[in-house]
N, C-alpha and C positions, 0 to 999 in steps of 0.2 A: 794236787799237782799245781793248781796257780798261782799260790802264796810261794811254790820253790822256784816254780820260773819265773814270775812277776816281776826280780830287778832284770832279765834278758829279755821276757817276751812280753808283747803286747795280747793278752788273749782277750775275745769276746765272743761271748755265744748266745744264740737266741733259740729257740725250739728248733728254728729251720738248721741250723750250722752254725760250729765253732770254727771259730777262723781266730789263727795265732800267728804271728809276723814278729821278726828281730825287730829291738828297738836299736839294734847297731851296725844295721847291713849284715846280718849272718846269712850263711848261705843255707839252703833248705834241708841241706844235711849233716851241718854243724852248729855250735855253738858260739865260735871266735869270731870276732866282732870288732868294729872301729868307729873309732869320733873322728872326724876333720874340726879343726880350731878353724872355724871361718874367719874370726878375728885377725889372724896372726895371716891370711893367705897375700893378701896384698899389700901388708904393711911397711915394704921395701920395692916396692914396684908402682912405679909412677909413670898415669900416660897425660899428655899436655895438652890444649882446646886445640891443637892440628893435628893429632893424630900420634905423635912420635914419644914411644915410650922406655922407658930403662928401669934397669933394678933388678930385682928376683922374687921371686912368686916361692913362698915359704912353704910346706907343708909340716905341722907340726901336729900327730897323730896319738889319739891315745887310744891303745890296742886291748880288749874286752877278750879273757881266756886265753893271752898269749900259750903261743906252743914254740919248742926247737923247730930248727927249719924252715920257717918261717921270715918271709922279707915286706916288705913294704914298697908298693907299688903306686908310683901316679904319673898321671897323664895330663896333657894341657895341648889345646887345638892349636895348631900352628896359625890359624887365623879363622876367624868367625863360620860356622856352618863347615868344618873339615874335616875331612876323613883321617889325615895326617893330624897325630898327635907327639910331641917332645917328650921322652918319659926320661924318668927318677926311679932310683931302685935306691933301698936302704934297709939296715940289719933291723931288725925290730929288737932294742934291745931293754928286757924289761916287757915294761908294757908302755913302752915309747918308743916310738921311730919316726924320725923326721928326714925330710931331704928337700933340694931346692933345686928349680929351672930358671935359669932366665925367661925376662920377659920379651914376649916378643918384639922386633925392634918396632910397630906400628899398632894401631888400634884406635880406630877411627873415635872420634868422639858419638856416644851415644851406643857405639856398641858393647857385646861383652863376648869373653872367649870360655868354651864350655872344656871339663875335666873332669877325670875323677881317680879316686885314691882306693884303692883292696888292697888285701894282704894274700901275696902267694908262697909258694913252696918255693924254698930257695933252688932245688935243683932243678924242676923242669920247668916255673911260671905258671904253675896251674892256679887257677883261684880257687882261694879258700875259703872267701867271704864275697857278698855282692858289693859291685862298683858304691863307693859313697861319691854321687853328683857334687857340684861345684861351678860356680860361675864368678869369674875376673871380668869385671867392667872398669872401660874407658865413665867417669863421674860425668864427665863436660856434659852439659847436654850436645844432639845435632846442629849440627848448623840450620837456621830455616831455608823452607827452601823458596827459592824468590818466587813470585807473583807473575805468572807468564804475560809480556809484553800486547797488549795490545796490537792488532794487525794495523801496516800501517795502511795509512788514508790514503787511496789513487784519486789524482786530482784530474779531470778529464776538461780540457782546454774547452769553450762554450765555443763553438762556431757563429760567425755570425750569420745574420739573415740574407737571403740579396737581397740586394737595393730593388726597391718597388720605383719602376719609371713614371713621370710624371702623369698625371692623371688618376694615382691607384691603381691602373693593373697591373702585375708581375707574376714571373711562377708561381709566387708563394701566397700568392692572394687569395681570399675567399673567391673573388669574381673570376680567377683562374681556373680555382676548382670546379665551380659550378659550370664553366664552359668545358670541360673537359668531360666530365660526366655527360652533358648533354652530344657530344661529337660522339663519344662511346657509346649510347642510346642508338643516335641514327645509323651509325653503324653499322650495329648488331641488327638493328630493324628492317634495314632495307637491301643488308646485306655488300653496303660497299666496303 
């Protein structure tokens, strides 16, 4: 059995479990399968070192076990981390089917926008095969980001001393303070 699926599945098995997985996104109950040309995704779609981008985001798919009925589906986030995605539908015809979205008109430098491409039933949109992932990046690097400012310096005016009158004693004297403390003594001592 692995020399017949070995161009579709990946198998591996150890005493503990075999475990076998599509080498094309197929789904766990079929066989049909897809490539995305990463190459060819961005190849008309240009984003510039401020963000603001144009062109169209290519999908150009090659389809593993085509069947009738069958369409070609993909998606592309309206902008980084989105729930909201722009989608594409196209005939699978052969074992090719391509289709195009524009690019979103922004996209920051440094980031990228996530998508991905299946093959469904043309009449209700059921998948037939699992999502094949995909990622559109803005090249530019980010911008860095600056170096936060120093707080600035509060400069506090120096007050001056008062004037000591003549002789050396003033408020602000040693021989003031020590008369003060000794008045504070007698004081508290004798109770005046």
């Amino acid at each position: 059995m692995a020399s017949a699926c070995k161009p579709s599945l990946d198998i591996s098995c150890s005493p503990q479990q075999a475990v076998c997985s599509g080498k094309f996104h197929q789904a766990s109950d079929g066989l049909m399968g897809l490539t995305v040309d990463l190459e060819a995704l961005d190849k008309d779609a240009h984003c510039g070192l401020h963000g603001a981008c144009e062109g169209d985001v290519d999908f150009h798919v090659q389809v593993h076990r085509p069947a009738e009925g069958t369409e070609l589906e993909c998606a592309l986030e309206r902008e980084p981390g989105s729930v909201q995605h722009t989608v594409c539908n196209s005939a699978v015809n052969g074992s090719a089917a391509v289709c195009s979205l524009a690019m979103p008109p922004t996209l920051s430098p440094g980031e990228k926008l996530g998508g991905f491409c299946r093959i469904v039933k043309t009449e209700d949109k059921i998948p037939v095969t699992k999502d094949a992932p995909f990622f559109i990046y803005n090249h530019h690097p980010a911008p860095p980001v600056p170096a936060p400012s120093p707080a600035p310096v509060k400069l506090v005016k120096k007050t001056e001393a008062e004037p000591v009158a003549k002789g050396g004693v003033g408020t602000n004297s040693p021989f003031s303070f020590v008369v003060s403390i000794a008045v504070a003594f007698t004081v508290a001592a004798f109770g005046l």
